[in-house]
MILUM-832759 format. One record per residue: residue number from 1; x, z, y of N, C-alpha, C in turn; residue in three letters. Coordinates in nm, 2 decimals, m for minus. Layout:
N
NUM  X  Z  Y  X  Z  Y  X  Z  Y  Ala
...
This chain:
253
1  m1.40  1.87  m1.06  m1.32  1.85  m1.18  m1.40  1.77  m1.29  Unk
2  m1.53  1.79  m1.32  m1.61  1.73  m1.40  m1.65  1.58  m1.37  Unk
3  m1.64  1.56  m1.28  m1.67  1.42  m1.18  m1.50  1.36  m1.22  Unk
4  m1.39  1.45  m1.20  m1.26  1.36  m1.29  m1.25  1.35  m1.37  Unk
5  m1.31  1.44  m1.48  m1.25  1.40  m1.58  m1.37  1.32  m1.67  Unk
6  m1.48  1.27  m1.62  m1.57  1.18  m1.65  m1.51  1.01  m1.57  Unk
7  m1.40  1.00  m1.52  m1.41  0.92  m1.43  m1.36  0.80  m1.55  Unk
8  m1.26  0.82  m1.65  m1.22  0.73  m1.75  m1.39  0.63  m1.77  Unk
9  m1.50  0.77  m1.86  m1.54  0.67  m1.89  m1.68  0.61  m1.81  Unk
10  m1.59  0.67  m1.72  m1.75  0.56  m1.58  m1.68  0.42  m1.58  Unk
11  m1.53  0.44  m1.56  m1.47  0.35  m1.53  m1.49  0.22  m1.67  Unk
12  m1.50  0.30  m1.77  m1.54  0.22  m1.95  m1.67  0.15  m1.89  Unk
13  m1.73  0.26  m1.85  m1.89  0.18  m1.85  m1.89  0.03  m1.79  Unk
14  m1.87  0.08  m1.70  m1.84  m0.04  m1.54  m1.78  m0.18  m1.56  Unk
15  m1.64  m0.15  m1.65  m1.58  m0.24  m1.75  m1.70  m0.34  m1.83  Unk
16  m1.75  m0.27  m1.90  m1.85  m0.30  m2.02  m1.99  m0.38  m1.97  Unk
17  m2.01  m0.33  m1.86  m2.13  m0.40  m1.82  m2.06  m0.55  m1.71  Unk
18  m1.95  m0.52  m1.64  m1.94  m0.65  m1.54  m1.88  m0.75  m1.70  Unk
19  m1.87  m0.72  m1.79  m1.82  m0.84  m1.93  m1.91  m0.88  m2.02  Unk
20  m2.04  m0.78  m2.01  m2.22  m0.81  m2.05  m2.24  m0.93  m1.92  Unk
21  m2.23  m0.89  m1.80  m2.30  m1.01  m1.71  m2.24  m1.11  m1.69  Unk
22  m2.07  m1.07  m1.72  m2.01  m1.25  m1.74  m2.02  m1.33  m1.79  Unk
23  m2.03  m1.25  m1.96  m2.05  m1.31  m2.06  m2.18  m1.41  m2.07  Unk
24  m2.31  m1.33  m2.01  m2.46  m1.43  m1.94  m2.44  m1.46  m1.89  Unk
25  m2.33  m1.51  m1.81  m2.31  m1.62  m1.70  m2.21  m1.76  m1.75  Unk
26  m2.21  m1.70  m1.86  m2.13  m1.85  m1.96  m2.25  m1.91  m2.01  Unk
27  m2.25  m2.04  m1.96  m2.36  m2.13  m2.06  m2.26  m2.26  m2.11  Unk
28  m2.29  m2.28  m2.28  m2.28  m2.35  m2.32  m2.38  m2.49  m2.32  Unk
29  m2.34  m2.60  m2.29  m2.45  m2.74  m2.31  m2.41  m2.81  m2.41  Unk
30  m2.44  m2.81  m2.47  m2.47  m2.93  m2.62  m2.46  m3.04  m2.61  Unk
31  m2.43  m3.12  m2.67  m2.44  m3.28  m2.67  m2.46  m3.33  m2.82  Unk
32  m2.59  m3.42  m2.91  m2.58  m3.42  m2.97  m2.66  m3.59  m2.93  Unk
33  m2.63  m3.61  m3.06  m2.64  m3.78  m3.01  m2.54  m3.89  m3.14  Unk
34  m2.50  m4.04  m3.05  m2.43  m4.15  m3.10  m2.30  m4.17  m3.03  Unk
35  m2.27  m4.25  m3.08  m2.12  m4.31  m3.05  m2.13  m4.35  m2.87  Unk
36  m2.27  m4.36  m2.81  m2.26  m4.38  m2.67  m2.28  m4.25  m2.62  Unk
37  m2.26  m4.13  m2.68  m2.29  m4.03  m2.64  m2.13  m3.94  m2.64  Unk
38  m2.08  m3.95  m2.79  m1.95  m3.90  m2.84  m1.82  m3.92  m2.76  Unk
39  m1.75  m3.82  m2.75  m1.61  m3.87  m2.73  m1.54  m3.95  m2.85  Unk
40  m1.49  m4.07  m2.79  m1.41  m4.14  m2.89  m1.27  m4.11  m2.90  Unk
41  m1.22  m4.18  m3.03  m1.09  m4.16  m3.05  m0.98  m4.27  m2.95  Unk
42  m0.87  m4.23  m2.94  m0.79  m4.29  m2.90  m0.79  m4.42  m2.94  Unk
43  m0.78  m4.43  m3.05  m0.78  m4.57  m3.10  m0.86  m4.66  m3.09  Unk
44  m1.00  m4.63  m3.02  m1.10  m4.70  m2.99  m1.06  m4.75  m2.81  Unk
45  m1.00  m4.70  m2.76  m0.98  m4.71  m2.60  m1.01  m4.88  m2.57  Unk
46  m1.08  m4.88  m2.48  m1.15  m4.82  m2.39  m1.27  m4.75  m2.37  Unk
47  m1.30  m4.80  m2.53  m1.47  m4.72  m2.51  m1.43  m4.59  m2.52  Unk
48  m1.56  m4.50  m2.42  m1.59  m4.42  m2.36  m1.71  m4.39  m2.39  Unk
49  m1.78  m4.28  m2.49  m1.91  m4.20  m2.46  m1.93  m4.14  m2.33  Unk
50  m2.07  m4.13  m2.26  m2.09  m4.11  m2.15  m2.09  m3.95  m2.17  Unk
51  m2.10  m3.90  m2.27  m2.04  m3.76  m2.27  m1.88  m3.67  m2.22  Unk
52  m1.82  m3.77  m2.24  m1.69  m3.75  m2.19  m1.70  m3.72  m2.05  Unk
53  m1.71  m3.86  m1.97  m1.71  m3.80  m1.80  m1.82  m3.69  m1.77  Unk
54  m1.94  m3.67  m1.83  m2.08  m3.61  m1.79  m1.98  m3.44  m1.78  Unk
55  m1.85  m3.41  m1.93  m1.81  m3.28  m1.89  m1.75  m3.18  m1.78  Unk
56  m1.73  m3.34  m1.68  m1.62  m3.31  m1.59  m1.74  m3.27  m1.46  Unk
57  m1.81  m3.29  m1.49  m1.93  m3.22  m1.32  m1.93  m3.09  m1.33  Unk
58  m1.93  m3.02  m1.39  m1.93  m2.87  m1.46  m1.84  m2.77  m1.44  Unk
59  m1.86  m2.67  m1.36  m1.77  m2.57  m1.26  m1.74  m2.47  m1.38  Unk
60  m1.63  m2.40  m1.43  m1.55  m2.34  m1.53  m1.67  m2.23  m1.61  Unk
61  m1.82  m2.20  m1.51  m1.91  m2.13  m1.61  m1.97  m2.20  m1.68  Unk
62  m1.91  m2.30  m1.70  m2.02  m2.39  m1.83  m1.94  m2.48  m1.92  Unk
63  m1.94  m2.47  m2.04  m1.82  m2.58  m2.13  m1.96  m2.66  m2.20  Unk
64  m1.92  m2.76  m2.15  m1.94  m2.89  m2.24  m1.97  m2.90  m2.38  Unk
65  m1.99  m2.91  m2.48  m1.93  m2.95  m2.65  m2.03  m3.02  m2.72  Unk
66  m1.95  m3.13  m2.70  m2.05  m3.26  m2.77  m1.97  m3.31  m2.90  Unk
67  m2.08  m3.23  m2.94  m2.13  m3.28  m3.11  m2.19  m3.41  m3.16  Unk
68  m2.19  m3.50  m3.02  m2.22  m3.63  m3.08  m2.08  m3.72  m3.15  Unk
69  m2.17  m3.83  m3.27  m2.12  m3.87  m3.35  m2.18  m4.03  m3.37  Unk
70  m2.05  m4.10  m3.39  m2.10  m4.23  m3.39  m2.14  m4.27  m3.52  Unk
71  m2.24  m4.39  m3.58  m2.38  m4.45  m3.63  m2.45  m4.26  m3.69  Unk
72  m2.46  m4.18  m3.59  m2.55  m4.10  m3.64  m2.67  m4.11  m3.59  Unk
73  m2.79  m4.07  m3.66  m2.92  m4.09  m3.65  m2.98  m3.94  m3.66  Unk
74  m3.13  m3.91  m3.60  m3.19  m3.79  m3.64  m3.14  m3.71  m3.78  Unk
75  m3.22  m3.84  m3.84  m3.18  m3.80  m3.96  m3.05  m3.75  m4.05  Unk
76  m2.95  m3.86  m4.06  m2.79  m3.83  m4.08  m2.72  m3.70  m4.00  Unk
77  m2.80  m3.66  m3.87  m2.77  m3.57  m3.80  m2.77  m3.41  m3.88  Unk
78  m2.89  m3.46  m3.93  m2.95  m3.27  m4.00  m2.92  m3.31  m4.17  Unk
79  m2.89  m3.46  m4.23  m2.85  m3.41  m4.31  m2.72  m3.42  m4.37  Unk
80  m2.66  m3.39  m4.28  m2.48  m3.37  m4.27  m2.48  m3.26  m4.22  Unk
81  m2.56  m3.18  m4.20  m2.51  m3.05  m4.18  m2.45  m3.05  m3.98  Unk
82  m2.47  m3.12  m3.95  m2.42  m3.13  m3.84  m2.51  m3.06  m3.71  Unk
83  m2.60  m3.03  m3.75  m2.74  m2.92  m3.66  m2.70  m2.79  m3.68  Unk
84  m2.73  m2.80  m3.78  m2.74  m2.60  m3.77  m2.66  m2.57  m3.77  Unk
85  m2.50  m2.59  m3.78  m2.40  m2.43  m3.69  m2.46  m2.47  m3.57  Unk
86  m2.49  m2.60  m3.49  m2.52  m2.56  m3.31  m2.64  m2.47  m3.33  Unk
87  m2.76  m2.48  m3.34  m2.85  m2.41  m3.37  m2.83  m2.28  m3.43  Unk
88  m2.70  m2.25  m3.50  m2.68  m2.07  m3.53  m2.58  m2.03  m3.41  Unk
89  m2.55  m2.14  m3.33  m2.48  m2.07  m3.19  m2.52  m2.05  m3.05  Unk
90  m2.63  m2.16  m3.11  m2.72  m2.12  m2.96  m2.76  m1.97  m2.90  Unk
91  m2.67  m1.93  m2.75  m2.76  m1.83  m2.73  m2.85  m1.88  m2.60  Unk
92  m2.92  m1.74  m2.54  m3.02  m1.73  m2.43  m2.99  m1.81  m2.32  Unk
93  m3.00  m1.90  m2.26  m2.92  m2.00  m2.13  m2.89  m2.12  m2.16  Unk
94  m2.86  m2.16  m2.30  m2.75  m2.28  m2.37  m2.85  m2.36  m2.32  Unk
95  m2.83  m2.47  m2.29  m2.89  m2.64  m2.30  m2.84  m2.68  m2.38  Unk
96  m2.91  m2.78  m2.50  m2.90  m2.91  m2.56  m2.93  m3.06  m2.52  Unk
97  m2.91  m3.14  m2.48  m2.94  m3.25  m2.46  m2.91  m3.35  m2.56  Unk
98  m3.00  m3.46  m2.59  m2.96  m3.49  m2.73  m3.06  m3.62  m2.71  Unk
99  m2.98  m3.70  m2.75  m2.96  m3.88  m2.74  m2.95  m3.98  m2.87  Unk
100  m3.05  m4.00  m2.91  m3.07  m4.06  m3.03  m3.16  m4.17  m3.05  Unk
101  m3.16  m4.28  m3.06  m3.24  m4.40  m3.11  m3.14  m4.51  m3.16  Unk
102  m3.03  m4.55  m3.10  m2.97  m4.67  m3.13  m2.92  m4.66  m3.30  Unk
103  m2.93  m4.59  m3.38  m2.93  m4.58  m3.51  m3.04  m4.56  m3.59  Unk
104  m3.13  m4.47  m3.53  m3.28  m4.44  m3.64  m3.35  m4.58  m3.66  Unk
105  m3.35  m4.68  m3.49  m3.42  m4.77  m3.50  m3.35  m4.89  m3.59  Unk
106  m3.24  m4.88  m3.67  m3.14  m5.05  m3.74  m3.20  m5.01  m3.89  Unk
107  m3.27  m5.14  m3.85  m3.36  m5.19  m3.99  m3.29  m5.27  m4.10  Unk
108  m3.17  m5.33  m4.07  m3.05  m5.41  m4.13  m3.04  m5.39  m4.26  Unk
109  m2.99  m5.42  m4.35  m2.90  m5.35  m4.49  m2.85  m5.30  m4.49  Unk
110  m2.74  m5.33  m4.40  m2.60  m5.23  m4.39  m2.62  m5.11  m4.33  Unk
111  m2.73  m5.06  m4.23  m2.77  m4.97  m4.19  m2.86  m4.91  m4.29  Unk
112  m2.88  m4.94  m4.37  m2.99  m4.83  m4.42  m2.98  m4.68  m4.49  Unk
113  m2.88  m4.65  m4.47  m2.83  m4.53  m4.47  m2.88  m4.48  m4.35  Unk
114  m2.87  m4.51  m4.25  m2.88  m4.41  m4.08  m3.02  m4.46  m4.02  Unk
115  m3.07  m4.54  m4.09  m3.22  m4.55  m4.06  m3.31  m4.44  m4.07  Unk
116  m3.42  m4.40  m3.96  m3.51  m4.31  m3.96  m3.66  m4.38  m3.94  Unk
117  m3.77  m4.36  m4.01  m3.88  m4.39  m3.96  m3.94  m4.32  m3.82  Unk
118  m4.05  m4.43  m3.76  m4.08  m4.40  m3.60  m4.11  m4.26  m3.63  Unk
119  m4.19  m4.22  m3.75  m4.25  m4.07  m3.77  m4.13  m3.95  m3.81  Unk
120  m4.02  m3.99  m3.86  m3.93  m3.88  m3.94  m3.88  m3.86  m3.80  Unk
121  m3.83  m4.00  m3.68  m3.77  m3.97  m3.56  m3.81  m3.89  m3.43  Unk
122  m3.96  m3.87  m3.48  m4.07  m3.81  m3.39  m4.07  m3.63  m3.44  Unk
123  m4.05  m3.66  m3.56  m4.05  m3.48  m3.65  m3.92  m3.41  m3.61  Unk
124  m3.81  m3.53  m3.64  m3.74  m3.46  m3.58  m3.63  m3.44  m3.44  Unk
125  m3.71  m3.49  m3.35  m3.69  m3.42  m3.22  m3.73  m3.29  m3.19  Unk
126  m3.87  m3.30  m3.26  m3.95  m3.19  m3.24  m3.87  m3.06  m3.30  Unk
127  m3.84  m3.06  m3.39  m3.73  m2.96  m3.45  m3.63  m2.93  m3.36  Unk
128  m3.58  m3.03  m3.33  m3.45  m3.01  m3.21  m3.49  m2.92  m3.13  Unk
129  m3.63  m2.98  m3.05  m3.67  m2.89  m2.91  m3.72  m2.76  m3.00  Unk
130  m3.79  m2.75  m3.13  m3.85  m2.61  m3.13  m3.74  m2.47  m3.14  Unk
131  m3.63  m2.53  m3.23  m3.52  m2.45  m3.28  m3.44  m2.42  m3.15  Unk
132  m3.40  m2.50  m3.08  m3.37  m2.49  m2.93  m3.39  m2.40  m2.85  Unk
133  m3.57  m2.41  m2.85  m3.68  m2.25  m2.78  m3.63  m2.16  m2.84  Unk
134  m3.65  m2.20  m3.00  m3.68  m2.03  m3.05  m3.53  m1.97  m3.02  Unk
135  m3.42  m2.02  m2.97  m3.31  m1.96  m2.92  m3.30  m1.88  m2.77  Unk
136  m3.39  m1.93  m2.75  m3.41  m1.90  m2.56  m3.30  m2.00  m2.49  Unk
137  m3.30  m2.09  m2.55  m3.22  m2.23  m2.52  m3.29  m2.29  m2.46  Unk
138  m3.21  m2.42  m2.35  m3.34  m2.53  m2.32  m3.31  m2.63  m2.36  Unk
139  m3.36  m2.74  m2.43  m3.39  m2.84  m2.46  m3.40  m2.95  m2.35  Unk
140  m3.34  m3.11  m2.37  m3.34  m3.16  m2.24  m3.36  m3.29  m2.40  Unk
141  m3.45  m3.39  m2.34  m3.45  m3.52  m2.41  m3.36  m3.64  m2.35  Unk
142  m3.34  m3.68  m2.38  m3.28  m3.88  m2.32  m3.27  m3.96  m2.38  Unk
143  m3.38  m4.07  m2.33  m3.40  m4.19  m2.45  m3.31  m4.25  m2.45  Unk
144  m3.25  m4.37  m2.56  m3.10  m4.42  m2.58  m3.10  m4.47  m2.50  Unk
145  m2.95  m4.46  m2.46  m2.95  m4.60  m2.32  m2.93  m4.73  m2.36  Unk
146  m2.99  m4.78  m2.27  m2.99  m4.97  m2.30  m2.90  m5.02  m2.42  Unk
147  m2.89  m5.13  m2.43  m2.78  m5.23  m2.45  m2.80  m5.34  m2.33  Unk
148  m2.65  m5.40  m2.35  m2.69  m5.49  m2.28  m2.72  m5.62  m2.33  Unk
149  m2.87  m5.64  m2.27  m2.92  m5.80  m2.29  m2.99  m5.87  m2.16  Unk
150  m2.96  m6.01  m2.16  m3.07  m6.02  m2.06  m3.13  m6.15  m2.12  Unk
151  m3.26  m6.21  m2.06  m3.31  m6.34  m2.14  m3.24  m6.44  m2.08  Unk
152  m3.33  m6.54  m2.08  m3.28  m6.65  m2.02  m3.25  m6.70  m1.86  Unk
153  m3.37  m6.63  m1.82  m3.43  m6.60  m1.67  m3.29  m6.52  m1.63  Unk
154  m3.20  m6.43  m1.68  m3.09  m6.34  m1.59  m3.13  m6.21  m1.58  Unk
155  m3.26  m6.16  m1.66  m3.35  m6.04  m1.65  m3.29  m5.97  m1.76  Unk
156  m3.24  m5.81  m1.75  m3.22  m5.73  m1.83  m3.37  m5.68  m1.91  Unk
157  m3.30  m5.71  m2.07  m3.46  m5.69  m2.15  m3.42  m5.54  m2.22  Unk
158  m3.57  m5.47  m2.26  m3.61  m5.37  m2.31  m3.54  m5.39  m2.47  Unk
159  m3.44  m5.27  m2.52  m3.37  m5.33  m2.62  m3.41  m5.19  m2.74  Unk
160  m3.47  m5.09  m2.68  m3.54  m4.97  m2.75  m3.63  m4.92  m2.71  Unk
161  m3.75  m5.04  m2.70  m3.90  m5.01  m2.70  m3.95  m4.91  m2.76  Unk
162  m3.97  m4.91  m2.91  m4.05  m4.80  m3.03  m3.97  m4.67  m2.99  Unk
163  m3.84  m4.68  m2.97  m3.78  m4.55  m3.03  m3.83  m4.44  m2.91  Unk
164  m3.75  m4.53  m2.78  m3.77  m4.48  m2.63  m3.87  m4.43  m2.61  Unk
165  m3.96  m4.51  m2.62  m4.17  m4.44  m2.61  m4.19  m4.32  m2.71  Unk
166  m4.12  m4.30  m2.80  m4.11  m4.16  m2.91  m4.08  m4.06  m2.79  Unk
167  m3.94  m4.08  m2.76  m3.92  m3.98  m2.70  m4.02  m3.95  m2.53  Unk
168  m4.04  m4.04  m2.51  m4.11  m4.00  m2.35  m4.24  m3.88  m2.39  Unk
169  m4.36  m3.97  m2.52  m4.44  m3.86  m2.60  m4.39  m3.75  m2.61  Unk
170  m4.27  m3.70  m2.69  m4.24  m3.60  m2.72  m4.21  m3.50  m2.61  Unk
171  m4.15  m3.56  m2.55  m4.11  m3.52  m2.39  m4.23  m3.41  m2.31  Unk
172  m4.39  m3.55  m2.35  m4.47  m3.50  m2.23  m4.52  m3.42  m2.29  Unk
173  m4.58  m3.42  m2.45  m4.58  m3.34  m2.57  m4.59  m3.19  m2.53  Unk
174  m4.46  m3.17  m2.53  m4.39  m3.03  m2.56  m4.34  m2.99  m2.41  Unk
175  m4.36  m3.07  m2.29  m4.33  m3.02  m2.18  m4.14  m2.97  m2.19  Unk
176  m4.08  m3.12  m2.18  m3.94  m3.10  m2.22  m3.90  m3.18  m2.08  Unk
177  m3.79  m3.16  m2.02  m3.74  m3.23  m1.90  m3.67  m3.34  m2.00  Unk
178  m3.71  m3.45  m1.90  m3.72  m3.56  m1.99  m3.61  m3.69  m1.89  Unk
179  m3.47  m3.74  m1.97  m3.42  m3.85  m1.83  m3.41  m3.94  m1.94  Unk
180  m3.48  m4.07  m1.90  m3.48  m4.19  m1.95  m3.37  m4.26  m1.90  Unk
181  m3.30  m4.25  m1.98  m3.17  m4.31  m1.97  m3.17  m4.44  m1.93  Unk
182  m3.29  m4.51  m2.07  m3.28  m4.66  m2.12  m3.36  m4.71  m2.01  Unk
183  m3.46  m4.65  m1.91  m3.48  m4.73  m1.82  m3.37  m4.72  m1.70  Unk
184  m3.37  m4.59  m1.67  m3.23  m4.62  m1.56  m3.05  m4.69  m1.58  Unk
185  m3.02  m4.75  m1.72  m2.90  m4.77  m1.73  m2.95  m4.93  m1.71  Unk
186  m3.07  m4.96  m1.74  m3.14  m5.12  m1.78  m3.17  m5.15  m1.60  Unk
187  m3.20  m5.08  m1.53  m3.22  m5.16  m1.37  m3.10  m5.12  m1.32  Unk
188  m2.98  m5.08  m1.38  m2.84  m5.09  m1.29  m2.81  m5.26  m1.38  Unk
189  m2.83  m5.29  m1.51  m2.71  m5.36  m1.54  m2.82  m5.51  m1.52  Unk
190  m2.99  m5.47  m1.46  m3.03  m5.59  m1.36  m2.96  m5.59  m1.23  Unk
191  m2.93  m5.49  m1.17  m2.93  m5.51  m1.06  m2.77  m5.57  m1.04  Unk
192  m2.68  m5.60  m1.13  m2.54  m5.63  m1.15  m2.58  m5.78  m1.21  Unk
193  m2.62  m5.80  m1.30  m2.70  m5.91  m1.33  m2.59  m5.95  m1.47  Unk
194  m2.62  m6.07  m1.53  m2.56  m6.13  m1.66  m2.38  m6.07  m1.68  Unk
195  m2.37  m6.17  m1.60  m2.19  m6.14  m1.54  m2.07  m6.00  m1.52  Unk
196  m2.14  m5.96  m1.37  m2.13  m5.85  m1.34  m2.09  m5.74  m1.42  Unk
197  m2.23  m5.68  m1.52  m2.25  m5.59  m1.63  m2.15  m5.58  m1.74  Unk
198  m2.06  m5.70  m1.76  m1.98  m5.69  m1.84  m1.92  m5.60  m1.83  Unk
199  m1.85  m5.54  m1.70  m1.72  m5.47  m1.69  m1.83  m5.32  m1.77  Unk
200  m1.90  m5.30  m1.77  m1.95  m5.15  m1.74  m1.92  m5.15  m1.97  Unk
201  m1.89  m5.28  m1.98  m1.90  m5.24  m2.15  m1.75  m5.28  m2.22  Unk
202  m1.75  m5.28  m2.34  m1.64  m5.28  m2.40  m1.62  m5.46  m2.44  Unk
203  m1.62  m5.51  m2.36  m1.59  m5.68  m2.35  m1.47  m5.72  m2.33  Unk
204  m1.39  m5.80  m2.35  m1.25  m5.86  m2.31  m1.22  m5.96  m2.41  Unk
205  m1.17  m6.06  m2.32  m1.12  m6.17  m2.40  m0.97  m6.14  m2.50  Unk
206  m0.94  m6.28  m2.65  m0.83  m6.19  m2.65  m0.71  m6.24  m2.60  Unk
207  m0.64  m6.13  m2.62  m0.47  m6.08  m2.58  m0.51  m6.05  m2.46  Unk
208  m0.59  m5.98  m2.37  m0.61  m5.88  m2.27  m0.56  m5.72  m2.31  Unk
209  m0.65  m5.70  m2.39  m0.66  m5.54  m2.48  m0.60  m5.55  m2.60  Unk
210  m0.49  m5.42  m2.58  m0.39  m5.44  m2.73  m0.47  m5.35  m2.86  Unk
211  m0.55  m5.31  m2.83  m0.68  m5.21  m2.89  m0.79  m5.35  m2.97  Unk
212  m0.80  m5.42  m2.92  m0.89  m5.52  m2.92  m0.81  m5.68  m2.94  Unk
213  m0.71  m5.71  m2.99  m0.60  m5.82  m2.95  m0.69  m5.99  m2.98  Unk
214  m0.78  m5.97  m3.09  m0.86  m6.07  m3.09  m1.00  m6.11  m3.00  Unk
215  m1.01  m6.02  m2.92  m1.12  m6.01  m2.81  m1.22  m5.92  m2.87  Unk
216  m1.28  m5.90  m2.78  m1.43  m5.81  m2.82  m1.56  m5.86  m2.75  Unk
217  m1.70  m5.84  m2.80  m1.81  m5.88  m2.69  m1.92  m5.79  m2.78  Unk
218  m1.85  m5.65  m2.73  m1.99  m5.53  m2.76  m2.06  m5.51  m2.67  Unk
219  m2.17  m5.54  m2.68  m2.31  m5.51  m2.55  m2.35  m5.38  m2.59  Unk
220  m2.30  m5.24  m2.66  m2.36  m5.14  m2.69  m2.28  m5.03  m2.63  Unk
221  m2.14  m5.06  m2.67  m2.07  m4.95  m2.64  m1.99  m4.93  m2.53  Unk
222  m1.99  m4.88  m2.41  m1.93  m4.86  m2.25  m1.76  m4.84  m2.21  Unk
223  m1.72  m4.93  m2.16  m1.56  m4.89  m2.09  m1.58  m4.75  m2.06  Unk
224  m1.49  m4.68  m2.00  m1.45  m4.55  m1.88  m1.52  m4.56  m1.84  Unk
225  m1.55  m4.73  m1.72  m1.59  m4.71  m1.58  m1.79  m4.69  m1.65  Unk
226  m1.81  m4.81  m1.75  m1.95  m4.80  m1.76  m1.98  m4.64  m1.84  Unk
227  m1.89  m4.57  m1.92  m1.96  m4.44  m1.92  m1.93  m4.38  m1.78  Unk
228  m1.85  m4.36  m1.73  m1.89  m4.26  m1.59  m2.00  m4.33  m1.53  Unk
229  m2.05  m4.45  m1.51  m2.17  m4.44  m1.42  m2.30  m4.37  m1.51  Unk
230  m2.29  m4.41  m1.65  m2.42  m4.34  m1.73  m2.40  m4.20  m1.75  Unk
231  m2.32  m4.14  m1.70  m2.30  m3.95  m1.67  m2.35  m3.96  m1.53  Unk
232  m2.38  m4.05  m1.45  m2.39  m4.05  m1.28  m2.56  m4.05  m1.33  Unk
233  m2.55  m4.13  m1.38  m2.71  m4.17  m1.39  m2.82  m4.05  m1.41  Unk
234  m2.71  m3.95  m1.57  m2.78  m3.87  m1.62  m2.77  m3.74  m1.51  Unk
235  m2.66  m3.77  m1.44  m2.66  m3.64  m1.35  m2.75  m3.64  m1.24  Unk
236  m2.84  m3.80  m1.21  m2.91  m3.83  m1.09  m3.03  m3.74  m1.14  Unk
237  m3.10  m3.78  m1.28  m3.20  m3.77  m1.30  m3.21  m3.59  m1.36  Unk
238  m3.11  m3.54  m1.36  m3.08  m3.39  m1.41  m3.12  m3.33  m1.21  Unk
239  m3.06  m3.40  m1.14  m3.11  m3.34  m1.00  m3.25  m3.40  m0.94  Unk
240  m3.33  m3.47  m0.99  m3.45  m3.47  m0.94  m3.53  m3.41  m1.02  Unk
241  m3.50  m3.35  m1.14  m3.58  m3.28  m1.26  m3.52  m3.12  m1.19  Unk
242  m3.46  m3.09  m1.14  m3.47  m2.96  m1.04  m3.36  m2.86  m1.18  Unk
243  m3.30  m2.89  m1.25  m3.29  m2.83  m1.37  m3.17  m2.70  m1.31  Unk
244  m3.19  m2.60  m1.38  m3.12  m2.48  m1.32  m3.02  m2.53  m1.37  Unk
245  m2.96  m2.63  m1.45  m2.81  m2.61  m1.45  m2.74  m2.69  m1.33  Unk
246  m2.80  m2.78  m1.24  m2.77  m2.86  m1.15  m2.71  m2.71  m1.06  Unk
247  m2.71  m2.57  m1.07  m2.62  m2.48  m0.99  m2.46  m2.47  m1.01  Unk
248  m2.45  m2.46  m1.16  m2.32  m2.52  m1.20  m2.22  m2.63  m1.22  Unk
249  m2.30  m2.68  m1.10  m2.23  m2.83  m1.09  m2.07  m2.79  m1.02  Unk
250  m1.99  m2.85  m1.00  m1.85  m2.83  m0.96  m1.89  m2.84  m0.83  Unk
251  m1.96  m2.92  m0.74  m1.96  m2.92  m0.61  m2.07  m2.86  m0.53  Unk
252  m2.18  m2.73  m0.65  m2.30  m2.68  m0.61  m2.42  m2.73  m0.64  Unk
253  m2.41  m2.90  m0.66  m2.53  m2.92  m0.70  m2.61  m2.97  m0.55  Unk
């Protein structure tokens, strides 16, 4: 009789704990970053941040939510307020991944708002990855991906030297799994060559694109097809870095 009429709250317990170990089995991943990182608006179509396709590998225990933002920089990043709610929601499991150079490094006029020094850009990664830890979060680096340029020769050139080499330091630094975007996005759009590479960006002549009616020739920002290959890229180098979230991949990993 004692064994029934305890059975409610065994049954409470049992409840309570299988919705504690579910609930640890939800990981959130972060995305914080640029306009080649962000989901864009409709009105921009066809560009594509490589964040967009990157959320679709991801089997229903893991959501996506990229907080990337186009010309944001380290700096514009943390002082818009745009860090710390992620950082007050991080819990124990979350990844951040976070993609930043193509704005800290524009030395221009018109950029000088979202300009960061090599040193402020270096401080503040490091903040990213420490705040990150002190969550029981992991931290994941990726230097900006390319642009596209090549010289004269047909050779895709190095287009975020200073910034890129920040992050690799930082990387080896603080023992951060580290995917170089900007080298692996730069020997796909050699290995495509001058021509080719166009399609992977937001190019078209006009009256092709009713988005674009006077033509466009952006070497920065990616079609669909060129961000799904730079989510391929990041997902290549997320599976040779052994990363435990490569289990929640949609297909196992």
């Amino acid at each position: 009789m004692r064994l029934i009429a305890r059975m409610p709250l065994l049954v409470s317990c049992l409840a309570l704990c299988s919705f504690i170990l579910f609930r640890r089995d939800k990981i959130t991943v972060y995305l914080i970053g640029d306009s080649t990182v962000c989901t864009q608006p409709v009105s921009q179509a066809p560009v594509t941040g490589w964040g967009t396709p990157f959320a679709t590998f991801f089997n229903e225990s893991v959501t996506v939510d990229n907080h990337a933002r186009g010309g944001r920089s380290t700096r514009t990043f943390l002082s818009e307020n745009r860090w710390q709610p992620i950082e007050h929601a991080l819990k124990p499991g979350d990844y951040v991944f976070m993609q930043f150079g193509h704005n800290d490094e524009a030395k221009g006029e018109q950029y000088k708002d979202r300009y960061t020094t090599p040193e402020d850009y270096r401080k503040n990664l490091m903040r990213f990855v420490a705040e990150t830890r002190a969550k029981s979060a992991f931290p994941v680096l990726v230097t900006p991906v390319s642009r596209r340029r090549f010289t004269k020769e047909g050779k895709a050139s190095a287009t975020h030297v200073e910034y890129s080499k920040i992050v690799v330091e930082v990387a080896a630094a603080q023992q951060v799994p580290l995917i170089d975007l900007d080298t692996r996005s730069r020997k796909l759009f050699d290995s495509l060559g001058p021509d080719a590479s166009k399609v992977l960006f937001n190019i078209s002549e006009p009256g092709v694109n009713p988005q674009f009616p006077d033509g466009v020739n952006d070497n920065t920002h990616f079609s669909e097809y060129g961000a799904r290959l730079m989510a391929q890229l990041v997902y290549d180098e997320m599976r040779k870095l052994r990363l435990e979230l490569m289990k929640h991949i949609v297909n196992g990993g």
